[in-house]
VOPAGU-2260 file (C-alpha; in pm, 1 decimal, decimal comma):
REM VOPAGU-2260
SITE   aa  ch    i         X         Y         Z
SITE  UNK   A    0   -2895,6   -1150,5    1814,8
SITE  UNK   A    1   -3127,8    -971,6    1599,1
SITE  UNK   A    2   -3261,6   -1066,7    1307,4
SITE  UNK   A    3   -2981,9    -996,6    1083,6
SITE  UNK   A    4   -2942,2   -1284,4     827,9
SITE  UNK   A    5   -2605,7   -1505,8     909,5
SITE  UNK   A    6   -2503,9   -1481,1     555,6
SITE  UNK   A    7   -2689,8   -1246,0     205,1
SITE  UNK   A    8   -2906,9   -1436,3      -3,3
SITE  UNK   A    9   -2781,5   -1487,0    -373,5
SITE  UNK   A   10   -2964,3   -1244,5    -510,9
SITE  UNK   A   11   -2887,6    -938,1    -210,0
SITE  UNK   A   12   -2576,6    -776,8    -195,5
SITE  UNK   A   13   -2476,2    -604,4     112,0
SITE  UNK   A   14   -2323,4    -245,0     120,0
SITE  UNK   A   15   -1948,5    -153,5     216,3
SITE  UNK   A   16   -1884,6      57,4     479,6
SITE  UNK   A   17   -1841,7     430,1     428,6
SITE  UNK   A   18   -1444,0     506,5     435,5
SITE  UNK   A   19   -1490,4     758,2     689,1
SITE  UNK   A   20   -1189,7     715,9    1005,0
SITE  UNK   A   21   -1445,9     883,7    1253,8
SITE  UNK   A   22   -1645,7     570,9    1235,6
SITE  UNK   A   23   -1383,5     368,9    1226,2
SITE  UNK   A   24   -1384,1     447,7    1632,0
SITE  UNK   A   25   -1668,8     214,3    1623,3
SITE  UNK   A   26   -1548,3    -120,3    1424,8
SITE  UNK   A   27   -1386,2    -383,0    1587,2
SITE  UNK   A   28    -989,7    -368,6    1544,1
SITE  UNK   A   29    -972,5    -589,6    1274,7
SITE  UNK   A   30   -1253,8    -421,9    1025,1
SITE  UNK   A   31   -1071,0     -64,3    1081,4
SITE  UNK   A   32    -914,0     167,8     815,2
SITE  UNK   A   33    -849,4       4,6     487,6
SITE  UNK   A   34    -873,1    -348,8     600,0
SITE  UNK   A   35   -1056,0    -551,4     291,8
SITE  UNK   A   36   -1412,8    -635,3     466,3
SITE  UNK   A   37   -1454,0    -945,0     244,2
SITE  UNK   A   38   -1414,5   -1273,9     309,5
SITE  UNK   A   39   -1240,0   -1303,4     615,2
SITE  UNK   A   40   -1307,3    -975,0     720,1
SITE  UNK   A   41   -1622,6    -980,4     645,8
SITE  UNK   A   42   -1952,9    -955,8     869,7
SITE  UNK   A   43   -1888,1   -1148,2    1199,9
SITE  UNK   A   44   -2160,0   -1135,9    1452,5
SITE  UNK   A   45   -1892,4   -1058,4    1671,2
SITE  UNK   A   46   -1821,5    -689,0    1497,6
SITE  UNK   A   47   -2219,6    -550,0    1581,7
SITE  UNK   A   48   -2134,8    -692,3    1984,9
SITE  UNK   A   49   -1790,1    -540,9    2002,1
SITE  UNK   A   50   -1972,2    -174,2    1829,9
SITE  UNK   A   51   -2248,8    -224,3    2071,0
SITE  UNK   A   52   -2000,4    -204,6    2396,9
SITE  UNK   A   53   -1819,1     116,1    2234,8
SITE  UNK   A   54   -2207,1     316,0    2186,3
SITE  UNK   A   55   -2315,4     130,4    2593,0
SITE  UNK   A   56   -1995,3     303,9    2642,3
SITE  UNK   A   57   -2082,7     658,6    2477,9
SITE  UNK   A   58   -2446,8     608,7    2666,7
SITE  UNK   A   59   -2272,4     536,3    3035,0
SITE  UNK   A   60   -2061,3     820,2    3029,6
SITE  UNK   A   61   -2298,9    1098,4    2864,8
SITE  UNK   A   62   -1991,2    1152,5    2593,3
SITE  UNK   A   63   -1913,9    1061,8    2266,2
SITE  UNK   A   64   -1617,7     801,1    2210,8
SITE  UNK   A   65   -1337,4    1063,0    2061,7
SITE  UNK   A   66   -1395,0    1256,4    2355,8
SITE  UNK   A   67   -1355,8    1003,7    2591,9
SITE  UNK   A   68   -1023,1     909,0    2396,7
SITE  UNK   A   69    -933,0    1260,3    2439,9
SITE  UNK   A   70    -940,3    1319,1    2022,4
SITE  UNK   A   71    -967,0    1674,9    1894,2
SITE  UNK   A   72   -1279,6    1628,3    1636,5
SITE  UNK   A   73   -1079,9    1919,4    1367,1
SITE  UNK   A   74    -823,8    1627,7    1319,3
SITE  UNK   A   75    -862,5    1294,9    1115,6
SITE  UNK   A   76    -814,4    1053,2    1411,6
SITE  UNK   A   77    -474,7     815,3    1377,1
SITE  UNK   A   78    -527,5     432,7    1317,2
SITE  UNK   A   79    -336,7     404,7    1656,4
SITE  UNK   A   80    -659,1     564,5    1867,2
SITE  UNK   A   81    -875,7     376,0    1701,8
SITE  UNK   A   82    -721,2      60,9    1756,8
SITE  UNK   A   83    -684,8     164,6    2124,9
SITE  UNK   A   84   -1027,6     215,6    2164,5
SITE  UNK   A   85   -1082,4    -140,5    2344,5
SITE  UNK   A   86    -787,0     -91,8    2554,0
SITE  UNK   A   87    -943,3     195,1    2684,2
SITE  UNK   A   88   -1252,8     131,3    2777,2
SITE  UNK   A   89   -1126,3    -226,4    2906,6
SITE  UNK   A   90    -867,4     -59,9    3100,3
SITE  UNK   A   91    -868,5      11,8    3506,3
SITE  UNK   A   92    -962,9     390,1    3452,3
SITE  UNK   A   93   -1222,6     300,5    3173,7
SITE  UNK   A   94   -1422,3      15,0    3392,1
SITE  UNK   A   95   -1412,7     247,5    3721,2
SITE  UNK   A   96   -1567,0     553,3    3524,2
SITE  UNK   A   97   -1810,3     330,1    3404,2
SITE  UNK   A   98   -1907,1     193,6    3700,4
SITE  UNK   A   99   -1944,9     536,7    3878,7
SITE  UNK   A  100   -2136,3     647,4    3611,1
SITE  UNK   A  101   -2375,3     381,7    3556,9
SITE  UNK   A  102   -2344,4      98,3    3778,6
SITE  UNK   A  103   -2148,7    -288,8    3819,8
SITE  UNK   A  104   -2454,5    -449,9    3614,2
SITE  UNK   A  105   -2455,6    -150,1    3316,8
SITE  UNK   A  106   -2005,1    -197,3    3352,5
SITE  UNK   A  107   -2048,8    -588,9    3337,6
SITE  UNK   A  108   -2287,7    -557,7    3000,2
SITE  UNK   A  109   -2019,6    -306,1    2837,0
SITE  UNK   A  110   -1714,3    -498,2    2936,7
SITE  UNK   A  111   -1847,5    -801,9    2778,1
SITE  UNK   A  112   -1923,2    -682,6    2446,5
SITE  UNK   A  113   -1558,1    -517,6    2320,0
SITE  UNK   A  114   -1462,6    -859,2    2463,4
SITE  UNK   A  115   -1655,1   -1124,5    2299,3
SITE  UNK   A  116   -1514,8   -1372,9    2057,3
SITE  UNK   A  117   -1653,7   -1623,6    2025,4
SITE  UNK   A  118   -1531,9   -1926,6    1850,2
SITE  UNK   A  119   -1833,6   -1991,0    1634,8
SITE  UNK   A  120   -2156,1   -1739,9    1603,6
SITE  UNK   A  121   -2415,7   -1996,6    1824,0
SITE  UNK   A  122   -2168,1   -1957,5    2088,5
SITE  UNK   A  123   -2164,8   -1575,2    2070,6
SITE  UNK   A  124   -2502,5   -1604,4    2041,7
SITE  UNK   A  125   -2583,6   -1787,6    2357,1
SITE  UNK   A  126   -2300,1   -1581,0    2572,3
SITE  UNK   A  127   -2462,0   -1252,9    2398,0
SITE  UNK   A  128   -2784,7   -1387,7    2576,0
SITE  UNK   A  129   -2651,6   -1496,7    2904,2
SITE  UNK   A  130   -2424,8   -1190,0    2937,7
SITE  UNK   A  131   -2623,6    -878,5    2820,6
SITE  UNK   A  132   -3003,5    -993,6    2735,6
SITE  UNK   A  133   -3037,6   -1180,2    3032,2
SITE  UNK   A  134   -2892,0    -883,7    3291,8
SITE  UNK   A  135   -3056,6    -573,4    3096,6
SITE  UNK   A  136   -3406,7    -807,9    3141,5
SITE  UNK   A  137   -3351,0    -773,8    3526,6
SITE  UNK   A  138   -3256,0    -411,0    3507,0
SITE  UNK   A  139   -3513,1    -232,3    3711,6
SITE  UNK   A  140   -3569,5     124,5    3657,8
């Protein structure tokens, strides 16, 4: 997936996150808000895949993600839309407008991604491959 190291060398430290709640639309669930984004929380290959269904998401549907959620962008979003944010786009209503929009193959490639978790990151990896490489390669345009 990239060529993002799996963990920073000794000597390379690696920036936090801006505290900004619009972007917070974008992290995975558990990264969101205030949530310490060390250790545990730290960088898990599965974050970037889960981000990467919510912007697929944004590009099927020609809108940005608060408007899809409905969010007025004068108000500070509340932690309970952007925790909802997979729910949506997961739900019955989400898939359909995605597939009307852009297709079963483009809907199968965002579904997977808010989904994956893997249990380790080879795993991810290799279901990252099978799932979203592997069908946008046989994409014809």
């Amino acid at each position: 997936m990239g060529n993002r190291p799996d963990s920073a060398d000794l000597d390379e430290t690696t920036e936090r996150p801006l505290e900004n709640p619009w972007f917070d639309l974008y992290r995975h669930p558990e990264t969101q808000f205030n949530v310490p984004r060390e250790g545990r929380n730290g960088f898990q290959k599965s974050y970037n895949v889960y981000s990467l269904g919510v912007v697929l998401y944004e590009f099927a549907v020609w809108k940005p993600i608060h408007i899809v959620l409905g969010l007025d962008r004068k108000q500070r979003p509340r932690a309970a839309a952007a925790k909802g944010v997979k729910t949506q786009l997961l739900s019955h209503k989400g898939i359909s407008t995605l597939k009307s929009e852009a297709g079963d193959v483009f809907a199968g490639i965002v579904k997977f991604c808010p989904s994956a978790e893997a249990v380790d990151d080879q795993t991810l990896q290799l279901e990252f491959w099978e799932n979203v490489v592997t069908v946008f390669d046989g994409v014809l345009v």
